[in-house]
N, C-alpha and C positions, 0 to 999 in steps of 0.2 A: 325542641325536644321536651322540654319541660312541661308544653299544653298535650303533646303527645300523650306522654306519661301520665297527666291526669286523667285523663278520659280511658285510653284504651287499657292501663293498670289500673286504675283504682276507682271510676265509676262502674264500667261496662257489669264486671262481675257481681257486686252488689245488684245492679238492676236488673241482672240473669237471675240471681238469687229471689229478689222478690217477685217478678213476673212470673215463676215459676212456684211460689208461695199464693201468687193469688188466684194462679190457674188452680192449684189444689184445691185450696179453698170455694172455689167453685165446684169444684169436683165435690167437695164433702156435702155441699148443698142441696145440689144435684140429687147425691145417692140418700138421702138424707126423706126428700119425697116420698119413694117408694118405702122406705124403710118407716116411715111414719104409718102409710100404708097401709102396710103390713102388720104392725103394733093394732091397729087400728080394725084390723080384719079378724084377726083372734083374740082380741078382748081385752091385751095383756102388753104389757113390756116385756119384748124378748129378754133373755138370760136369766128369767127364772129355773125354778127345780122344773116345774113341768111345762115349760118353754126355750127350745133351748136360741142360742143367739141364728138370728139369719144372716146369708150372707152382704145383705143391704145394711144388716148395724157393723159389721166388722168392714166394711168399705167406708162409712161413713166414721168411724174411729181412724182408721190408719188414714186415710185424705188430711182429716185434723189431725195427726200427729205430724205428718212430715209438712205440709203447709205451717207448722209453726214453728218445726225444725228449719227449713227454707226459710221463711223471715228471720230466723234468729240467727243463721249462717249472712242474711243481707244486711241484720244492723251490726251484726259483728266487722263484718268489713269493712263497713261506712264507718267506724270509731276508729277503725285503724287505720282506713284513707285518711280520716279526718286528722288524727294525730300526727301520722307521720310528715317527715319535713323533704 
């Protein structure tokens, strides 16, 4: 019961947590191409006064926020797999 409990409680969701961190992270790279792009086609870094953001920079913000929300959700649970007895 005890090798049970290790793996299917207290690994599994950590490694859900980061594989799901690093697919984002992918994702943000991804959208992150076109969004260079784009900067790169109008002259400018989007979110200025007379540019406003497109939707390739706000996909590429929220991808990196929750990919480091999801790692931060996977080392949290790996210090408390790790701690507890």
């Amino acid at each position: 019961m005890r090798a049970y409990e290790l793996i299917e409680k207290r690994l599994v969701p950590p490694i859900g947590w980061a594989a799901a961190g690093l697919i984002l992270a992918v994702d943000a790279a991804l959208a992150a191409i076109p969004a260079w792009d784009h900067m790169r086609a109008i002259g400018r870094i989007c979110g200025d006064i007379s540019a406003a953001h497109c939707g390739w920079c706000v996909a590429v913000a929220g991808f990196a926020a929750l990919s480091l929300g999801a790692m931060a959700q996977a080392t949290r649970l790996t210090i408390r797999a790790a701690t507890q007895k």
